[in-house]
C-alpha positions as CSV (number, residue, x, y, z in Angstrom):
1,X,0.0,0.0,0.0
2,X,1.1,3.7,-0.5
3,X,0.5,5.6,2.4
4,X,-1.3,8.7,1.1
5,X,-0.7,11.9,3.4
6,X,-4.3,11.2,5.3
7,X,-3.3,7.7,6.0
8,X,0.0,8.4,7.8
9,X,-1.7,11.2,9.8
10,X,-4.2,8.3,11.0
11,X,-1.6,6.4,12.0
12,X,0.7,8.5,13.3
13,X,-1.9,9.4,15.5
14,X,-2.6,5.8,16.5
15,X,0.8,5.4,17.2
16,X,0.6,8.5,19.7
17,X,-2.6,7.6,21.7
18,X,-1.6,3.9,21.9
19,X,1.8,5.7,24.0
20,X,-0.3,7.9,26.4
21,X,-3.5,5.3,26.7
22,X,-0.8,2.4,27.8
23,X,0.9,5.0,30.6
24,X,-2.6,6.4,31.8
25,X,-3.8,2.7,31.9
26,X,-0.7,1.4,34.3
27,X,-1.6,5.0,36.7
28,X,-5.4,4.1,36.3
29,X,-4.9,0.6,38.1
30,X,-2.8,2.1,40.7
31,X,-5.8,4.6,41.6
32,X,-8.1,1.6,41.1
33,X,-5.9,0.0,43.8
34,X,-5.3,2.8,45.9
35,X,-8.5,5.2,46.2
36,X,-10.4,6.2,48.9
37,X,-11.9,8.8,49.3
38,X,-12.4,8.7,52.9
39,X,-8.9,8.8,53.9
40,X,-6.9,12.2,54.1
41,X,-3.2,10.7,53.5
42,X,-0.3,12.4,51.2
43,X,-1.4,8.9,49.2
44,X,-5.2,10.1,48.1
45,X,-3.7,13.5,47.5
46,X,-0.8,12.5,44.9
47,X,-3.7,9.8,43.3
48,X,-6.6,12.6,43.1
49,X,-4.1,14.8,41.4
50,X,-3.0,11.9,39.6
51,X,-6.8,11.1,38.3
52,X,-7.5,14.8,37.4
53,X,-4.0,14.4,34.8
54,X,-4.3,10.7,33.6
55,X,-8.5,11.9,33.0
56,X,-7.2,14.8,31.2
57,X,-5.1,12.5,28.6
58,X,-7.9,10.4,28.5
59,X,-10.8,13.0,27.6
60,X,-8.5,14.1,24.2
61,X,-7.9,11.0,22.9
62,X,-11.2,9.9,23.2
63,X,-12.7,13.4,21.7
64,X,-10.0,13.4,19.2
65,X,-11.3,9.5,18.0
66,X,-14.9,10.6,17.8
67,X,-14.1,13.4,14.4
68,X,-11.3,11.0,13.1
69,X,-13.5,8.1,12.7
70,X,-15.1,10.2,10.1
71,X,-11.8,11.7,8.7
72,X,-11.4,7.3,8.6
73,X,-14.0,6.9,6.5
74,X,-13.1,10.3,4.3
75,X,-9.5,8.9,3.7
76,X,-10.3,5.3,2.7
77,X,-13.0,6.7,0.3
78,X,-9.8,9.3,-1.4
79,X,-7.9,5.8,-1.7
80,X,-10.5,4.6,-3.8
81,X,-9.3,7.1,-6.4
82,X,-6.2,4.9,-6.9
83,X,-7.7,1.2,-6.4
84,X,-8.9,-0.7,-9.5
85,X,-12.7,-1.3,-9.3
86,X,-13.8,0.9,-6.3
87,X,-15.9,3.8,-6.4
88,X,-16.1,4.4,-3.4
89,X,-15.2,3.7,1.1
90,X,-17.4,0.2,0.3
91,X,-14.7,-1.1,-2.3
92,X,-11.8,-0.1,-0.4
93,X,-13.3,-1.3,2.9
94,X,-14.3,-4.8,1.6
95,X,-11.3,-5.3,-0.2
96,X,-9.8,-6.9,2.9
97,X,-10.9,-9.4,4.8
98,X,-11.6,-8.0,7.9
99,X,-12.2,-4.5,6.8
100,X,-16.0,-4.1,7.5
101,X,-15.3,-5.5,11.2
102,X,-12.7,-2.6,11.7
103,X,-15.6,-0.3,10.5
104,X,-18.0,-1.9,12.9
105,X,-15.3,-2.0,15.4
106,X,-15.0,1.7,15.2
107,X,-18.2,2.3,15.2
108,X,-18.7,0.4,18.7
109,X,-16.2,2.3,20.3
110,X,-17.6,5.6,19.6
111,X,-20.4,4.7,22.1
112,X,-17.9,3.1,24.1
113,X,-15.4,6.5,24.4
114,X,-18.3,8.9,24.1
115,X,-19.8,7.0,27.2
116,X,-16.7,7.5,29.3
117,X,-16.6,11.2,28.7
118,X,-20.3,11.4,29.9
119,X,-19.1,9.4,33.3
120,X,-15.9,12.1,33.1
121,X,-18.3,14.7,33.1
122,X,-20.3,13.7,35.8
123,X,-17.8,12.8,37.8
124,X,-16.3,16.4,37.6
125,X,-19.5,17.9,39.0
126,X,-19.6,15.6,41.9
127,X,-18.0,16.5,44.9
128,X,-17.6,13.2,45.9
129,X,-15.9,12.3,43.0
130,X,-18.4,9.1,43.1
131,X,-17.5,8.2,39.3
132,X,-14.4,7.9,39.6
133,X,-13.4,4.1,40.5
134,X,-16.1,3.7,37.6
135,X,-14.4,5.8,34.9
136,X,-11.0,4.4,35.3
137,X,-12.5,0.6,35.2
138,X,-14.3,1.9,32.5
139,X,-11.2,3.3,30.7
140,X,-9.8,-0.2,31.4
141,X,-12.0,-1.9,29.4
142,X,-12.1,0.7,26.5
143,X,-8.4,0.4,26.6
144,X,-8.5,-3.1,25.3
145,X,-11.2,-1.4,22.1
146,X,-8.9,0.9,21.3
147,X,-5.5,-1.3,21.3
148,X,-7.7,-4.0,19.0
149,X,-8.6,-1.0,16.9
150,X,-5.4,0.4,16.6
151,X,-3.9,-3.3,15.8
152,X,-6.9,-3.9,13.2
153,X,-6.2,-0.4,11.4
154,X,-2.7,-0.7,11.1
155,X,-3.1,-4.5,9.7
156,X,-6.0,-2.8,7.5
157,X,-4.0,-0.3,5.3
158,X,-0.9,-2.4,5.5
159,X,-3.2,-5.0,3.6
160,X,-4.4,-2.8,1.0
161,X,-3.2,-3.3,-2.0
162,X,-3.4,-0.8,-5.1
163,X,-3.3,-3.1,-8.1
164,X,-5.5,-5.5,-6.8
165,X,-9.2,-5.4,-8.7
166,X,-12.0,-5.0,-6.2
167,X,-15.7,-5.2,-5.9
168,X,-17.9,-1.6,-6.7
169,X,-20.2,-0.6,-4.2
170,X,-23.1,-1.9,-6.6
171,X,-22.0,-5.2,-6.6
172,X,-21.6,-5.6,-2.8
173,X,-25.0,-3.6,-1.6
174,X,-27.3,-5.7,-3.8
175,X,-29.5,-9.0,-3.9
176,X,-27.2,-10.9,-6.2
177,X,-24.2,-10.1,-3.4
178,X,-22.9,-13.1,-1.8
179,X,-22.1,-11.1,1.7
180,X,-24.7,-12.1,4.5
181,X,-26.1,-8.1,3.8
182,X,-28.1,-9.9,0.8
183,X,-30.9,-11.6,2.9
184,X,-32.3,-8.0,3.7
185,X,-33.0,-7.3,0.3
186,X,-35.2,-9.6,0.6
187,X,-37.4,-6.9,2.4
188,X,-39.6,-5.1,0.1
189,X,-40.1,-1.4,0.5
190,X,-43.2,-1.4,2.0
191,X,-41.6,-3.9,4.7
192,X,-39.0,-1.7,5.0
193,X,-40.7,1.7,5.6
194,X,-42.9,0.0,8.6
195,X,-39.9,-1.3,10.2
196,X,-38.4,2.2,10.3
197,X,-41.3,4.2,11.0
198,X,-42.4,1.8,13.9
199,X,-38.8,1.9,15.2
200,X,-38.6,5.5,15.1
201,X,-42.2,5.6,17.2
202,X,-40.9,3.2,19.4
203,X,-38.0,5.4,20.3
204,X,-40.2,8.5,20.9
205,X,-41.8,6.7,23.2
206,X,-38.8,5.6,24.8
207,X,-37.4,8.7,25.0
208,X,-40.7,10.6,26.2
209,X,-41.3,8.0,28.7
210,X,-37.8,8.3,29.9
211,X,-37.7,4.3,30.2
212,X,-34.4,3.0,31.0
213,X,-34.8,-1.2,29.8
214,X,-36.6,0.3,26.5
215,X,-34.5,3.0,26.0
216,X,-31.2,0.8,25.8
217,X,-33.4,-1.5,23.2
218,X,-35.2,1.2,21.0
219,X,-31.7,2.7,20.7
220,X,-29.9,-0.3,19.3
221,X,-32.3,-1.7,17.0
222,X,-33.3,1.8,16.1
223,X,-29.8,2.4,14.8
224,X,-29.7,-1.0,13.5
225,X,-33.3,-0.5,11.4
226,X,-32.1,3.0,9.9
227,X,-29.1,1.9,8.6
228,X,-31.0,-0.4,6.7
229,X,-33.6,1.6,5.4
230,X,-31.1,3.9,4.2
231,X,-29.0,1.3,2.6
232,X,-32.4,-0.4,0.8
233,X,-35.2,2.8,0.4
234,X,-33.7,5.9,1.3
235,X,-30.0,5.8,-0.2
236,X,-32.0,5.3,-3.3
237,X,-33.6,8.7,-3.0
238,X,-30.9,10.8,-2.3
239,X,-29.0,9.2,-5.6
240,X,-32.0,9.6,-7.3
241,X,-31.6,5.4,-8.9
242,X,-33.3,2.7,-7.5
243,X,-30.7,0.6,-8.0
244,X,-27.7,2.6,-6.0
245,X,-27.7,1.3,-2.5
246,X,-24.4,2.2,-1.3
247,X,-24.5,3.4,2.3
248,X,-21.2,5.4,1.6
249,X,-21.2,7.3,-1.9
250,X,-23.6,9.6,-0.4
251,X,-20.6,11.1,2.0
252,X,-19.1,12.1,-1.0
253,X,-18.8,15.8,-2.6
254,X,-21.3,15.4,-5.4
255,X,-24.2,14.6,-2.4
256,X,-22.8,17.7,-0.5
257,X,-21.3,15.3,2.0
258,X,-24.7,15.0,3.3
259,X,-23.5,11.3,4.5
260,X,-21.8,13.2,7.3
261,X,-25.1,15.0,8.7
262,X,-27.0,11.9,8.7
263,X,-24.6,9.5,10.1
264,X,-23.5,12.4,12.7
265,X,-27.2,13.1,13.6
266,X,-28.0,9.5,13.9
267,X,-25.2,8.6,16.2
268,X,-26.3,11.8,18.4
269,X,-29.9,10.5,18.5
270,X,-28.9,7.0,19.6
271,X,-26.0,7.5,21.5
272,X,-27.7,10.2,24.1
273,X,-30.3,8.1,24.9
274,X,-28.1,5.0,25.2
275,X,-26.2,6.6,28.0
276,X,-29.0,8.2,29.7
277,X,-30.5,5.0,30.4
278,X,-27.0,3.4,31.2
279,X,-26.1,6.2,33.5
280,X,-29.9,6.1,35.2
281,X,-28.8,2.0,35.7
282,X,-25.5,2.9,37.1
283,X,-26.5,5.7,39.2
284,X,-30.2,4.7,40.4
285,X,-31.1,8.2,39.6
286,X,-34.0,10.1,37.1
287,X,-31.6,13.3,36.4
288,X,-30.8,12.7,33.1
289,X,-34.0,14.3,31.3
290,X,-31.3,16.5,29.3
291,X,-29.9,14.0,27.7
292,X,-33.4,12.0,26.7
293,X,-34.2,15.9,24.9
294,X,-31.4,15.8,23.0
295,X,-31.8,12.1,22.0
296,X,-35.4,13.3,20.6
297,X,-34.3,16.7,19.0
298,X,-31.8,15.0,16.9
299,X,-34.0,11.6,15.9
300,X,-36.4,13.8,14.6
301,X,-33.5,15.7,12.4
302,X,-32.4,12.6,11.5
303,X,-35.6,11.2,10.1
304,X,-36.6,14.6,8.8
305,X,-33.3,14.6,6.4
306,X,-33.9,11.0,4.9
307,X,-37.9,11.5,4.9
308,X,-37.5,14.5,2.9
309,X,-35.7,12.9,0.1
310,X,-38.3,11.0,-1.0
311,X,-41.2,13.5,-0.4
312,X,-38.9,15.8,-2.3
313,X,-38.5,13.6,-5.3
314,X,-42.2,12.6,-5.4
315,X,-43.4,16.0,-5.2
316,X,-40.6,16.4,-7.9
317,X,-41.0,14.0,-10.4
318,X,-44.8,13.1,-9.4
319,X,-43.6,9.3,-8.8
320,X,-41.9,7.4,-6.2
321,X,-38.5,5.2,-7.5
């Protein structure tokens, strides 16, 4: 593979937060060992100071890995330019092996890092620094995410290769694929539609009812159900061709990167709700109505965008693709 400018920053950057996760992870366990916060000693001084630096190193890398998962996905959609066959992130991405698991892997820990900076920020408004113990046994287990992730991406662009034919994104998101992603295009449109519409009522109930057990599940399959309606019914819209089901040519420039609003409003809507309801479980506590508001504002900007696509074209063209 030729490592194109954007790649090398990527891992460059890997390279660097794989350095400072490994040291705060060896200070975490001793403050995992060591806390107490009903003690007065030199010991709980050096380790609260210690917790307020090693949380510091912590909160960056973890806001700096939310935005470069999407400068991820805009790289390996520039290397297409160069691959034989790919028109877009899909080619480049199932052109190894183990490609769409680093994707998926990625994804996961962005709910997985964005959840420890909520339990950072609570934990810095409590005087009793009651998150604490959690965050750092928290960290511990994102730590092993992020090292797999870092390991995967480094084994992904080391694997690409540049004069190797690959797959277009219309061969791979379409009922004569051979990827396991075929059997839902099974689902007709109609099918489809009520899946996603029932999901997205489901959530709003959720979300008004402020339910923790059916937030966590609305939240999951809800993100789960809109991927695939936009990869089989409303992808199709904002390409305007019925056949175009690619759930990644629509980050690029001639779609206005609209990709990027959709994806970014549809891990907001899921993602807020998903750690209300975790943090109500963790905490026994009904304070997080905030966060349930924000869940709702951006699920219905989210299903506004990809509804209006086909209303938009219908009202356009007088027919529906």
């Amino acid at each position: 593979m030729s490592y194109t400018p954007e790649v090398i920053t990527l891992l460059a950057l890997n390279v660097l937060f794989f350095c400072i996760a490994t040291l705060c992870l060896f200070i975490s366990i001793n403050i995992l060992k060591n806390w107490d916060m009903n003690t007065t000693t030199s010991l709980q001084y050096r380790l609260e100071k210690q917790s307020v630096l090693v949380a510091t190193f912590i909160k960056y890398i973890f806001i700096l890995k939310l935005p470069l998962f999407l400068f991820f996905i805009f790289s390996v959609d520039k290397i297409s330019g160069v691959i034989t066959g790919a028109m877009c992130a899909a080619g480049v991405v199932n052109s190894v092996d183990f490609g769409m698991y680093l994707v998926v892997l990625k994804l996961f820990n962005l709910y997985l890092f964005g959840f420890w900076l909520v339990l950072h920020v609570k934990d810095q408004k409590s005087k009793k620094r009651e998150f604490t113990k959690i965050k750092f046994w928290f960290f511990a287990v994102a730590y092993i995410f992020l090292i797999l992730e870092v390991v995967y991406e480094f084994s992904f662009f080391n694997a690409l290769e540049i004069d190797k034919i690959v797959s277009c994104c219309g061969t791979l998101f379409s009922a004569a694929s051979s990827s396991s992603l075929a059997v839902v295009f099974s689902l007709t449109n109609t099918q489809v539609l009520v899946l996603f519409y029932g999901m997205f009522l489901l959530h709003i109930f959720a979300l008004f009812r402020q339910d923790t057990i059916l937030s966590l599940f609305s939240s999951i399959i809800f993100l789960i159900i809109s991927i695939i309606a936009l990869i089989l019914f409303f992808g199709t819209y904002i390409y305007e061709l019925p056949t175009h089901h690619c759930p990644f040519c629509f980050l690029q420039k001639e779609y206005y990167y609209i990709g990027y609003i959709i994806y970014i409003t549809l891990f907001l809507a899921t993602f807020f709700s998903f750690s209300a309801a975790l943090m109500e479980r963790i905490k026994e506590s009904r304070s997080y109505k905030k966060y349930y508001m924000i869940s709702l504002i951006f699920t219905l900007i989210f299903t506004l965008i990809i509804s209006g696509y086909p209303l938009v074209y219908f009202l356009k063209n007088g027919v529906w693709l």
